[in-house]
C-alpha positions in Angstrom: 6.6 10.4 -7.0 7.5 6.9 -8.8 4.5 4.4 -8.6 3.9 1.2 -7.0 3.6 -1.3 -9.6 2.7 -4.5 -8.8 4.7 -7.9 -7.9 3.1 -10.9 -9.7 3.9 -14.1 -7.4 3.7 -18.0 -8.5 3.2 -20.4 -6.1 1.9 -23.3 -7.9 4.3 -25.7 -9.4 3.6 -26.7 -13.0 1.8 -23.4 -13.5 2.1 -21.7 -16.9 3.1 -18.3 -17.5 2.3 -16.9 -21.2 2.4 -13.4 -23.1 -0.9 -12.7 -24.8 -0.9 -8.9 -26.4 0.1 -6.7 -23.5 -0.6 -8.9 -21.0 0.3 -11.4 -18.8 -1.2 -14.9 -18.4 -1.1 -17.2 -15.9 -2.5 -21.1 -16.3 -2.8 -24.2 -14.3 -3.3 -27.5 -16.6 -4.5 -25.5 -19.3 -7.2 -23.1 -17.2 -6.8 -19.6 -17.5 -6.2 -18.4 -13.4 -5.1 -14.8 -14.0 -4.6 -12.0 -16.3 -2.4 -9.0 -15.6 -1.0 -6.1 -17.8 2.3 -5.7 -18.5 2.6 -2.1 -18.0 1.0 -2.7 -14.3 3.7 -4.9 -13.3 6.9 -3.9 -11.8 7.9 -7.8 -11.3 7.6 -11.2 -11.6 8.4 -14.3 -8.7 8.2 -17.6 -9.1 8.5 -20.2 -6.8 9.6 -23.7 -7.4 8.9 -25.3 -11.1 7.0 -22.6 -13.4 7.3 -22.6 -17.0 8.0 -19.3 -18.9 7.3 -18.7 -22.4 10.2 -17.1 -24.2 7.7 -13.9 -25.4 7.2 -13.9 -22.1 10.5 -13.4 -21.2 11.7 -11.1 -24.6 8.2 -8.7 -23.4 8.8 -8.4 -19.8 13.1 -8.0 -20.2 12.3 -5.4 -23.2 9.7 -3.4 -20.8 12.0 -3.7 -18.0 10.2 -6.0 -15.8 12.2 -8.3 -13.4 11.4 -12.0 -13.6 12.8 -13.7 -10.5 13.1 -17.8 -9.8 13.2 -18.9 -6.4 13.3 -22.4 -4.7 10.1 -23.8 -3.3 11.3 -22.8 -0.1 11.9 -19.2 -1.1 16.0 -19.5 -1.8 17.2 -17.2 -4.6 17.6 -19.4 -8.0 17.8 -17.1 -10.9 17.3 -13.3 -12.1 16.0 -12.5 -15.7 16.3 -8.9 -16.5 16.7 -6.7 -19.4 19.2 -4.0 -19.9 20.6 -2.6 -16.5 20.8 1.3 -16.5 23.8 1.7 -14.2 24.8 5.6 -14.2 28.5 5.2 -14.4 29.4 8.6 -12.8 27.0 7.6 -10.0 28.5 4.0 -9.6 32.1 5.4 -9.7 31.0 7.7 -6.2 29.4 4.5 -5.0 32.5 2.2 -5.3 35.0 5.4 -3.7 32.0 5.3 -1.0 32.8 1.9 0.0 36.9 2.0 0.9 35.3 4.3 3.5 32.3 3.9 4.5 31.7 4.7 8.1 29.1 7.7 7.8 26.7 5.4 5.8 27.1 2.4 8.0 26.2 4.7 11.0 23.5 5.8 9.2 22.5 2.4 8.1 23.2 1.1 12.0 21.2 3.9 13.3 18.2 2.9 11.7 18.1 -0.4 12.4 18.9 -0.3 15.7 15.9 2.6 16.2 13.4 0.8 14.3 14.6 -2.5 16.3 13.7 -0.3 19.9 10.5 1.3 18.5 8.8 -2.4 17.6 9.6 -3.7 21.2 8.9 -0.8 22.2 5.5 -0.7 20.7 4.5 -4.3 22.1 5.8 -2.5 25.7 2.5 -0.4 25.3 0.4 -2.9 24.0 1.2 -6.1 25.8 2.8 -4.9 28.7 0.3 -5.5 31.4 -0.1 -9.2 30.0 4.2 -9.5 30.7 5.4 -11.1 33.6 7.1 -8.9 35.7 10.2 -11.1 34.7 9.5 -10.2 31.2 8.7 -7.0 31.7 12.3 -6.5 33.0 13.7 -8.5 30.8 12.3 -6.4 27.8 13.0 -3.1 29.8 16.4 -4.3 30.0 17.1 -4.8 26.2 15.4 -1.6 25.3 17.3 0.5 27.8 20.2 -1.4 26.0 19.2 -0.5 23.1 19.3 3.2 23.6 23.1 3.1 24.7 24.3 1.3 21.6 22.2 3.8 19.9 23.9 6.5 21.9 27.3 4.9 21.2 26.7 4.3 17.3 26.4 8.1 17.4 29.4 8.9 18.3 31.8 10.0 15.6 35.1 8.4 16.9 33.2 4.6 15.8 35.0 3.2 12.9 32.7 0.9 10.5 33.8 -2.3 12.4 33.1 -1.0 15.9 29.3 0.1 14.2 29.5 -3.4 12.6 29.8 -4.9 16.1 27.0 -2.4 17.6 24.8 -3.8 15.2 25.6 -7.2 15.9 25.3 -7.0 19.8 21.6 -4.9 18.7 20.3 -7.9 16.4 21.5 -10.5 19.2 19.6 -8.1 22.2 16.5 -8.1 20.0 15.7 -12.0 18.8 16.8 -12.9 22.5 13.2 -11.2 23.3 11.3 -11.9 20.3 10.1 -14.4 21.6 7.9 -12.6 24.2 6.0 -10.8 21.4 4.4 -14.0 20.2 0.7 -14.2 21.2 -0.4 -17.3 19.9 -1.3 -20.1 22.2 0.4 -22.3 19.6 2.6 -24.2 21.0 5.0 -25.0 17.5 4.6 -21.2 16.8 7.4 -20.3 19.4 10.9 -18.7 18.7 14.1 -20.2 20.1 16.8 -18.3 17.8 17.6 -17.5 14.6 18.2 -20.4 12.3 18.7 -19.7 8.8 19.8 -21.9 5.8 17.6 -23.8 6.3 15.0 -22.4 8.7 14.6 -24.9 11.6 11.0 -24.0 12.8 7.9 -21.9 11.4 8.8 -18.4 12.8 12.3 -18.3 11.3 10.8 -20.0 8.3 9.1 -17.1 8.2 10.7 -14.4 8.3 12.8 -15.8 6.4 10.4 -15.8 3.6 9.7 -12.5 4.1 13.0 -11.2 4.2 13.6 -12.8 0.6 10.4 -11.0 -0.9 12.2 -7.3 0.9 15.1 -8.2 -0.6 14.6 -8.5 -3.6 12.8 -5.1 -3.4 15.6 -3.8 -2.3 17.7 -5.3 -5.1 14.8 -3.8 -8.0 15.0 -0.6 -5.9 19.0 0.0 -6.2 19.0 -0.9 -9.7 16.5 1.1 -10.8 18.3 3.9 -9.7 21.8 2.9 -11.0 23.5 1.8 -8.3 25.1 -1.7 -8.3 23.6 -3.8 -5.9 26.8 -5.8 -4.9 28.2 -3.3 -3.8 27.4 -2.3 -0.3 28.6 -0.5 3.2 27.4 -2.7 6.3 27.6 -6.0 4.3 31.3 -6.6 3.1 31.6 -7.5 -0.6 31.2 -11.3 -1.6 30.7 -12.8 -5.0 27.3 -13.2 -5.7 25.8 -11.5 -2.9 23.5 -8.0 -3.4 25.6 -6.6 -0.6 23.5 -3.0 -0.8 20.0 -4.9 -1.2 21.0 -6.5 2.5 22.1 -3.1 3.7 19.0 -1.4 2.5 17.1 -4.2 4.0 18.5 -3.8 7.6 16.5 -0.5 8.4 13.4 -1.7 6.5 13.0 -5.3 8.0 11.9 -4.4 11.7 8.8 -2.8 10.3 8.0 -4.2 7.2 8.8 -8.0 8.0 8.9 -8.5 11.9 6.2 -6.4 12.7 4.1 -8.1 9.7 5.2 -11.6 10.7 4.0 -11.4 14.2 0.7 -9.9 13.4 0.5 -13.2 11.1 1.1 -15.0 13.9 -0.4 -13.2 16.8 -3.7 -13.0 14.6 -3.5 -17.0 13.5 -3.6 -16.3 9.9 -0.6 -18.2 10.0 -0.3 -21.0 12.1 1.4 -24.8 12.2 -0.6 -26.1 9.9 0.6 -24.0 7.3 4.4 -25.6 7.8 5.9 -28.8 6.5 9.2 -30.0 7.6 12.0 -31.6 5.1 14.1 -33.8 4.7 17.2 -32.6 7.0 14.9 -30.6 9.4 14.1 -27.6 6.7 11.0 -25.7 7.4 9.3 -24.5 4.5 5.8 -22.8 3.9 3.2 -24.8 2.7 2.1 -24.0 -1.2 -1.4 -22.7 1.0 0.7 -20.8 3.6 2.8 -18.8 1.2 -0.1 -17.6 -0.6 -1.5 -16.1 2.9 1.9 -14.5 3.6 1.9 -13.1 0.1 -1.5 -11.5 0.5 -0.4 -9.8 3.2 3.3 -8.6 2.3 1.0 -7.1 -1.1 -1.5 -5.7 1.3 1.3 -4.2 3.6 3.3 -2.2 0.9 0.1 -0.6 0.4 0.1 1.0 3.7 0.8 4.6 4.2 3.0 6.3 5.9 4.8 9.9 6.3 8.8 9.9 5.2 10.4 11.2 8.5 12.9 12.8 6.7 11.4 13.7 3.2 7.8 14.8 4.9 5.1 13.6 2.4 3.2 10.3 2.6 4.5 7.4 0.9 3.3 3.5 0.5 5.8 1.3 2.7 6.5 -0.4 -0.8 7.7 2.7 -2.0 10.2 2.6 1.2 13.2 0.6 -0.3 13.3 3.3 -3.7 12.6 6.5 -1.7 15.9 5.5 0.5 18.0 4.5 -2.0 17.5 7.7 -3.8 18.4 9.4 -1.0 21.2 7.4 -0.6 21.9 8.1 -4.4 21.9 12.0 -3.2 24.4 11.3 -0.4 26.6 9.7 -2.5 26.4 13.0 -5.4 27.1 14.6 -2.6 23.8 16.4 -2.4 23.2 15.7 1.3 25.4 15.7 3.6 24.8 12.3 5.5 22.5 9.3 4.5 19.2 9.7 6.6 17.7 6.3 7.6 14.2 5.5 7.3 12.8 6.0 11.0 9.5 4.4 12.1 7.8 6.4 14.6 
């Protein structure tokens, strides 16, 4: 089974980063902070104003190591790379895939939608004698909901824009409750809706954070295999989006981000403090806060877990390739459907 290398994150503005041998070094005002291998590293992220050395850049491109700039806020600014090693043949399957793609969207809508269930679901058991019983119906409610568009999303006489639309009505069922799976007595740490570009409040500054680190795992993952990352199945195509990173990410983010978010928050590893507001309303991380949630999204790909579908044990950071492989398959037309990646 492929490795989990390691993502090297940057969160200080100004910092240095340097080749020295075979290995990477990181410096603040001159001070030596860290030292990593190359060959242990699988990327690079930087956030905000880092400067790269350009045998930094010529090392980690030749070894194929991803070095990605991102705003301080977390928004996408650049991708360095090396050489892509698309597999034509399989990119060819992948582009006749996406004229018609209803059975991967199903698959793709399936999963979500599951993994959405099982995390409210899982707070049911935890939390459910601290619910009001107007809560407790409420999230009854949505999960019993949840089932039937699962049940309907089944069906094989859906087209992709009537799965499209189960998936919509599923994602607006589920953040209309995430609220009640917020334990913190912190009064800013409440969610009132999704809010994106920019992030109007700490929890969807958040998550979105964390949905930028999974997708650009996503992104590393299709590539590495040879798939083109623009082009996807759920997510129509648009210049300069990684449509198949997004749809690789839909499955994935109930478990790994959501579920890792509220622990953050339910736990008060993350709390207020570790916000700022901008200019405009943006919410961002502080330089303090994203460190925390880093710590954590490198702790969680750690985790194991058993591959419903595959049967062996596999870190959840290994999750993202282990799909997309599989995917891969479906599209060589090894398998006969695309299995999504259940949490159970």
């Amino acid at each position: 089974m492929k490795k989990l290398l390691n993502t090297f994150y940057v969160t200080t503005e100004a910092a240095s980063l340097r080749k020295d041998g075979e290995n990477l070094v990181a410096q603040i005002e001159g001070t030596e902070r860290a030292r990593v291998p190359l060959h242990m590293l699988a990327s690079v992220v930087a956030f905000g104003a880092v400067h790269l050395s350009p045998a930094l850049i010529g090392a980690c491109a030749a070894a194929g190591i991803t070095i990605v700039l991102l705003e301080r806020s977390g928004r996408f600014q650049a991708r360095i790379e090396g050489p892509v090693a698309g597999n034509v043949l399989l990119r060819r399957a992948q582009y006749r895939a996406s004229d018609t793609p209803v059975e991967i969207v199903r698959g793709l809508v399936l999963g979500k939608v599951a993994n959405q269930r099982s995390v409210l679901m899982r707070s049911l058991r935890d939390y459910g004698e601290e619910f009001s019983p107007g809560h407790s119906e409420r999230m009854s409610a949505v999960t019993d909901r949840l089932a039937y568009i699962l049940r309907r999303a089944s069906r094989a006489d859906l087209d992709a824009e009537a799965l499209r639309g189960a998936e919509g009505e599923a994602a607006s069922l589920y953040f209309s409750v995430f609220d009640l799976l917020i334990r913190s007595p912190d009064a800013a740490m409440r969610f009132r809706g999704r809010s994106r570009r920019p992030p109007l409040d700490p929890i969807n500054a958040l998550l979105s954070f964390l949905y930028t680190l999974l997708t650009h795992d996503c992104r590393s993952a299709a590539e590495a295999v040879g798939l083109d990352p623009a082009v996807g199945f759920l997510h129509r195509d648009r210049p300069g989006r990684p449509s198949l990173a997004l749809d690789l990410m839909e499955e994935l983010r109930p478990v790994l981000v959501d579920r890792l978010a509220l622990s953050l928050v339910n736990r008060r590893q993350v709390r207020a403090r570790d916000f700022e507001t901008r200019d405009g309303g943006a919410v961002w991380l502080t330089e303090e806060g994203r460190r925390t949630v880093l710590t954590a999204w490198q702790e969680r790909k750690k985790e194991g877990r058993r591959h419903p579908f595959l049967e062996e044990a596999a870190p959840l950071g290994l999750v993202p390739y282990l799909q997309v492989q599989l995917l891969a398959r479906h599209l060589r037309g090894d398998l006969d459907a695309y299995p999504p990646w259940l949490w159970t």
